[in-house]
N, C-alpha and C positions, 0 to 999 in steps of 0.2 A: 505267552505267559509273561504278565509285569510282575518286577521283582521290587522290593523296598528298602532300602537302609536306612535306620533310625539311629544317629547316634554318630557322628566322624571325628571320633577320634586316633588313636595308633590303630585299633586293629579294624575299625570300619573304614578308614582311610587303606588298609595294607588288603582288605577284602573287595573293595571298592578296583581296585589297583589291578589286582592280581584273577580277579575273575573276569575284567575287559582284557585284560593284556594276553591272556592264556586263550582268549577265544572265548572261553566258558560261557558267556553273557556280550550279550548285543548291548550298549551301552544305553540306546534309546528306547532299551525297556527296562530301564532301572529310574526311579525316584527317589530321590531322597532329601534328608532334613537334618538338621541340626538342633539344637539350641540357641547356640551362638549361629545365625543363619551364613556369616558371613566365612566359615570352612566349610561350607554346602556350597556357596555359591564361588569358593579356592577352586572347587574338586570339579564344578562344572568349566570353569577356564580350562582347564587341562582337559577335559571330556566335555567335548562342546555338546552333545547329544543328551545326555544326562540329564533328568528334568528336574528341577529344585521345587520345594515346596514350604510353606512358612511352617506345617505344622504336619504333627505326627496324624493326626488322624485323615487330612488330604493324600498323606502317604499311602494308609490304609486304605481310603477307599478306590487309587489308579492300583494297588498290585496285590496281588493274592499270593506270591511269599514275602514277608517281612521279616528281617533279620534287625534283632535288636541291640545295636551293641555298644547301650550306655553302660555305665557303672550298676552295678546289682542294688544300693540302694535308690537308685533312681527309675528303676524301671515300675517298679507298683506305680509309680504317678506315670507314664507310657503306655502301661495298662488300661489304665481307669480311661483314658483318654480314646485310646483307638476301639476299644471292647464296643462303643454303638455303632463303630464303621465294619466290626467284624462278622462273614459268617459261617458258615462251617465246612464252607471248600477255602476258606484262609488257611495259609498255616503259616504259625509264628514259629520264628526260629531265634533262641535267645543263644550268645557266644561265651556264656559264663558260663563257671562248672556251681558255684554257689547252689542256684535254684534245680530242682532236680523236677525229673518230668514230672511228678504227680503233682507240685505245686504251681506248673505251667500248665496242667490241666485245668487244678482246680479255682485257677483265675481269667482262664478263657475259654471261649466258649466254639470254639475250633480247634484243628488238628495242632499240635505242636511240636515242636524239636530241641535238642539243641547238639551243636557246631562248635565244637573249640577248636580255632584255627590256631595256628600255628606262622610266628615272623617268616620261616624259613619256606611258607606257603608263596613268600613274594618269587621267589625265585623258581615256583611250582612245584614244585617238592618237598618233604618231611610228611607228616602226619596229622589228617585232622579226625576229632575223637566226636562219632556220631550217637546221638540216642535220640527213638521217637516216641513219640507217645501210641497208645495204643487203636487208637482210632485213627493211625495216619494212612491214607490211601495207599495202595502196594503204588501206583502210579506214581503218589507224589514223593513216596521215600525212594523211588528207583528214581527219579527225575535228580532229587537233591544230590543224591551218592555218582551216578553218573557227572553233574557237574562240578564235583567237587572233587572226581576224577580228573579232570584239567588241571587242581593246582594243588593237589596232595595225592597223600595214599586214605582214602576215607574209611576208620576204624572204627565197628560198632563198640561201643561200651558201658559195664557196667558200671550203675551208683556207686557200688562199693570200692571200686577202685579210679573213679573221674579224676579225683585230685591226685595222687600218684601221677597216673597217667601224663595228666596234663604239666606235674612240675617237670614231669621227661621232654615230652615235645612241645610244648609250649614255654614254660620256663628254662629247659635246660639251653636254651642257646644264650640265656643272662647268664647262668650258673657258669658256664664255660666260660663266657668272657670277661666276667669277674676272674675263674683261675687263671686265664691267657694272660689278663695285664698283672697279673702279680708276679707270674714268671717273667714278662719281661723287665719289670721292672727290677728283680732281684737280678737278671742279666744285667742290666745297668750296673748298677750297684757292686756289685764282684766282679764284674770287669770292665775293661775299656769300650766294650761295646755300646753304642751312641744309641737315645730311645728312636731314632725312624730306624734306621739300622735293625732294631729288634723288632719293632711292630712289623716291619716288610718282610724282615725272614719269618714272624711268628703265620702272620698274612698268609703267606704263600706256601705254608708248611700245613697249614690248615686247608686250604683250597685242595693239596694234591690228599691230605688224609680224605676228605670226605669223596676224593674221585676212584680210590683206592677199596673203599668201601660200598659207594653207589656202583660202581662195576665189577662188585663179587669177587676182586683179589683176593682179599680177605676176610675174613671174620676179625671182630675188636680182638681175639686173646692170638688169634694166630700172627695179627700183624703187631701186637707186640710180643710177640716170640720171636717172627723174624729180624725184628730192629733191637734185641737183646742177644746178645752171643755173649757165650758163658764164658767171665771172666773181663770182660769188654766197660768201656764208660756206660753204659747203658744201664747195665747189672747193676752200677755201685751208684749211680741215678734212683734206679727204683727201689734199693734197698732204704734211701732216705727216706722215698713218698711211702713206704710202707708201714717203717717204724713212725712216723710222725702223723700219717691223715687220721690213724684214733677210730672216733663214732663220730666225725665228719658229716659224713652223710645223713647216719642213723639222727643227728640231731638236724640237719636240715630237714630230714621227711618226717618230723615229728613237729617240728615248726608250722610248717604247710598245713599238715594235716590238721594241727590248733586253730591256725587262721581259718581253715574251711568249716570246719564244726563250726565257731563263733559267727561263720561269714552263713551258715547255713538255718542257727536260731536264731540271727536276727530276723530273717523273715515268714518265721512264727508268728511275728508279732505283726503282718500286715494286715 
């Protein structure tokens, strides 16, 4: 099986990465391209095996999965392009939650998917959020979930909840490191403690939560039960984050959710 990548930027470069490096993918059956050809032929310096190609539709016609992973308004013109090299044992796999399957149905003319990976994929782990279209071979959706077992946990999902989903494991690792540096910075700021000083303890406080949690010590409320004792600096910590985070949230998932409706009628219009 040749595979294809259309697109290297952050997350086709971090897919690129993370599915040679996991095993997932034999590197000399992957193609790929760019626009700017000269981060296609970055990615093969570093994977000498990797074949580079000038243009999306030579992509199309060495591998029979294509994963597409430009910007949402650029891919109708990706489309229009690979669709004479395509046939109906291709299957296209788009990494954006915008286009939902029926509208990657109704613009190609083979099996289709789509893949929101996830940054925390480089490290083989978190969450990638899967849907196929309905004509997709039980062979080729067990082939994709099996290799995407190498460098997540692969979660089917529905339309109605894709963008949710994805601001969690996809976005939530910005969301957090936007909160990360605010605390450390307010650490600065109230006291003497110096910013490497804060980022290395923030660092390494982060590393031991998520090892705390990938090995089943705890659950998120029990492990902050255990680091809150009644009456403790902890307690009068979370009573600040409590009275102050608001509809915090409620208006960032009300946000997202704006940007994906809008990010979703634009391509009405293609």
């Amino acid at each position: 099986m040749n595979w294809g990548i259309i697109g290297i930027g952050n997350m086709g470069t971090i897919l690129i990465e993370s599915l040679i490096e996991s095993g997932a993918l034999d590197q000399k059956a992957i193609t790929i391209t760019n626009r700017t050809i000269g981060k296609a032929l970055a990615i093969q310096e570093k994977y000498k095996g990797i074949h580079v190609e000038e243009d999306a539709v030579e992509v199309a016609r060495k591998a029979t999965v294509l994963f597409i992973c430009t910007k949402p308004k650029d891919m109708k013109h990706v489309f229009e392009q690979i669709e004479p090299a395509l046939t109906k044992d291709h299957c296209v796999i788009s990494i954006t939650s915008p286009l939902a399957i029926d509208y990657l149905e109704e613009h190609l003319p083979c099996q289709v998917g789509r893949i929101v990976p996830s940054i925390t994929n480089r490290a083989f782990v978190g969450v990638s959020l899967c849907s196929f279209s309905s004509n997709m071979k039980p062979e080729m959706k067990a082939l994709l979930m099996q290799t995407f077992k190498f460098i997540s946990k692969p979660i089917e999902t529905d339309e109605n909840v894709i963008r949710v989903s994805s601001d969690i494991v996809s976005c939530g690792p910005a969301f957090l490191s936007f909160l990360m540096e605010k605390m450390m910075e307010a650490s600065t700021e109230v006291t003497d403690l110096d910013k490497a000083r804060a980022t290395a303890l923030t660092t390494e406080m982060l590393k031991g939560y998520g090892e705390l949690l990938s090995k089943n010590h705890y659950t998120l409320q029990t492990l902050r039960e255990k680091v809150s004792v009644k009456g403790g600096v902890t307690g009068e910590g979370l009573k600040v984050l409590e009275a102050n985070i608001g509809d915090l949230f409620h208006k960032l998932f009300e946000a997202t959710q704006q940007k994906h409706l809008k990010d979703k009628e634009e391509q009405k219009y293609w």
